[in-house]
C-alpha positions as CSV (number, residue, x, y, z in Angstrom):
1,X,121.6,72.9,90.7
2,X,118.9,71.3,92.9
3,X,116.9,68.1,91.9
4,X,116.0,66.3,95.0
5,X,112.9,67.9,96.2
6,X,110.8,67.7,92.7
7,X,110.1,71.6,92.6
8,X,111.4,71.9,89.2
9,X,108.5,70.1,88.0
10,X,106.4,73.1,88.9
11,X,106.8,74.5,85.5
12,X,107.5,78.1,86.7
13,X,110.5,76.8,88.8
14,X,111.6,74.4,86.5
15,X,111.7,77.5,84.0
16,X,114.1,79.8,86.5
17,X,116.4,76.4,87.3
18,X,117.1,76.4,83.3
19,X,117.7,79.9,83.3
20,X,120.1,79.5,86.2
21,X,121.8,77.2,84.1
22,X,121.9,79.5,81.0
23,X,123.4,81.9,83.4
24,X,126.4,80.0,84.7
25,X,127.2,78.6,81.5
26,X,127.3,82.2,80.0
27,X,129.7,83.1,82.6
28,X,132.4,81.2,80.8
29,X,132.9,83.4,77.7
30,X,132.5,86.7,80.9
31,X,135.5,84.4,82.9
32,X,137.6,83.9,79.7
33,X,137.4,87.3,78.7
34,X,138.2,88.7,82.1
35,X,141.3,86.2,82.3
36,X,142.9,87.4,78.9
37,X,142.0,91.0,80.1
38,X,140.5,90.9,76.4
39,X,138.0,94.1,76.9
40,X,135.6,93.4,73.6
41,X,135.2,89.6,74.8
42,X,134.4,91.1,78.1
43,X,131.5,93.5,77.0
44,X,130.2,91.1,74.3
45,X,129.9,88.5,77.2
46,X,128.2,91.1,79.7
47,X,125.9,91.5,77.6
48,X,125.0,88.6,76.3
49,X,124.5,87.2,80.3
50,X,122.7,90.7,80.7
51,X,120.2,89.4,78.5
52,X,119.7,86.3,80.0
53,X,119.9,87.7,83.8
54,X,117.5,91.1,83.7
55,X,114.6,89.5,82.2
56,X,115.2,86.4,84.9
57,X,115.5,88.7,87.8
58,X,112.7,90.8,86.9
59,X,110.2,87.5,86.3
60,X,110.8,85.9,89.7
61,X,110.6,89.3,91.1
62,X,107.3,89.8,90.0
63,X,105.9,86.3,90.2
64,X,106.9,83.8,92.6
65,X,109.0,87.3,95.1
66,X,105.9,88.9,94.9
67,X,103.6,86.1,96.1
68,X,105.9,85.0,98.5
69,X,106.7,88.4,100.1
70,X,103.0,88.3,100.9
71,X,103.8,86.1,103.7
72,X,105.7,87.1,107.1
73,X,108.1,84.4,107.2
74,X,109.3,84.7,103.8
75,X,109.4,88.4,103.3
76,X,112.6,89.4,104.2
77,X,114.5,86.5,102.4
78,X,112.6,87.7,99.8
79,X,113.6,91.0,100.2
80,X,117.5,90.1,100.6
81,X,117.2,87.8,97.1
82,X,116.1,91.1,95.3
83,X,119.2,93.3,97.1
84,X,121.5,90.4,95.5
85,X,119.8,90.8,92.2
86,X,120.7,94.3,92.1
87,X,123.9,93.6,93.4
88,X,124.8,91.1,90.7
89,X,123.9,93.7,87.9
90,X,126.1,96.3,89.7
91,X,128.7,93.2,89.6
92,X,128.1,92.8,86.2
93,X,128.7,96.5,85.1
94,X,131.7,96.9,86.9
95,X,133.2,93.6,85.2
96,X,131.9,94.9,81.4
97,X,133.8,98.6,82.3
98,X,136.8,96.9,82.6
99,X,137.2,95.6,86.6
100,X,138.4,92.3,85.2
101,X,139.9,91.4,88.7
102,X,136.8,91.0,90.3
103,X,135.6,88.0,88.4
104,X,135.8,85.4,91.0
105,X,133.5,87.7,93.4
106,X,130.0,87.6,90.9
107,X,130.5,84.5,90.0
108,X,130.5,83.5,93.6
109,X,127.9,86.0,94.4
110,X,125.4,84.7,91.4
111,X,126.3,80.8,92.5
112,X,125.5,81.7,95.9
113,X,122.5,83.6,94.7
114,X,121.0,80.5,92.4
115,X,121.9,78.4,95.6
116,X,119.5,80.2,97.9
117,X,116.6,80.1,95.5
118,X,117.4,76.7,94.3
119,X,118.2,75.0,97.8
120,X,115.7,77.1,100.4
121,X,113.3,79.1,98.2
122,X,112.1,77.4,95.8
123,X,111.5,74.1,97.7
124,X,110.1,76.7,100.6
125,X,107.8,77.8,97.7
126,X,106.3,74.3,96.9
127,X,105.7,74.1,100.0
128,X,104.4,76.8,100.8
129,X,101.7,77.2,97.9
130,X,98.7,74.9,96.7
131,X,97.6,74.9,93.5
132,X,95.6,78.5,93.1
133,X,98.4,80.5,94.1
134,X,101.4,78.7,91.2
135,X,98.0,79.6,89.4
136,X,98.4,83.2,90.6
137,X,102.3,83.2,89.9
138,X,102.2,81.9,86.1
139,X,99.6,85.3,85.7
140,X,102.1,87.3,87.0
141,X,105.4,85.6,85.6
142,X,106.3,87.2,81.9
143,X,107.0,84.7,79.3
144,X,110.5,83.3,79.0
């Protein structure tokens, strides 16, 4: 997880990068589960991480995506982070209906996923924005 550029003290970032952390640590009952080929561990993990991803996707989707995809040079990153959300919860279903064997691929997907936002977005995003427009993406953002 990123720390060097101080974006996760804007408090909407700071928020996602804790969810991101949520997220790989719930992979670990999912990876277990998977391992043992131990089905119920498997669904009870998907959903548990389905809880914490969908209403993570949808809030930078709607806040900080939405902003950003206002702007030309961000717009179709923006637009290839979204594809990778649905992605991961396509991932995700095929792991909880039984395709234990293709663990290793969403975790890697969802690491590389947090590692775009974390390492090019988000810092591209405090950047990017003064103060009216965070200002414009905690309106948007849903509460946590």
């Amino acid at each position: 997880m990123c720390s060097y550029c101080g974006c996760s003290s804007i408090a909407v970032i700071g928020r996602f990068m804790a969810e991101h952390e949520a997220l790989i640590n719930a992979t670990t009952d999912l990876r277990a589960g998977c391992h043992t080929g131990d089905q119920r561990r498997v669904e009870a993990a998907a959903d548990r991480l389905a809880t914490i991803l969908h209403p993570h996707t949808h809030a930078e989707e709607v806040g900080v995506f939405a902003l950003l995809r206002e702007d030309p040079d961000f717009t179709e990153h923006v637009d290839r982070l979204c594809a990778e959300h649905v992605d991961l919860d396509a991932r995700l279903a095929e792991l909880r209906s039984g395709a234990h064997d293709r663990y290793a691929g969403f975790e890697q997907a969802l690491r590389t996923h947090i590692d775009r936002e974390e390492n090019g977005l988000f810092p591209a995003a405090a950047i990017a924005f003064a103060g009216p427009e965070w200002e414009q993406v905690a309106a948007l953002t849903p509460p946590a």
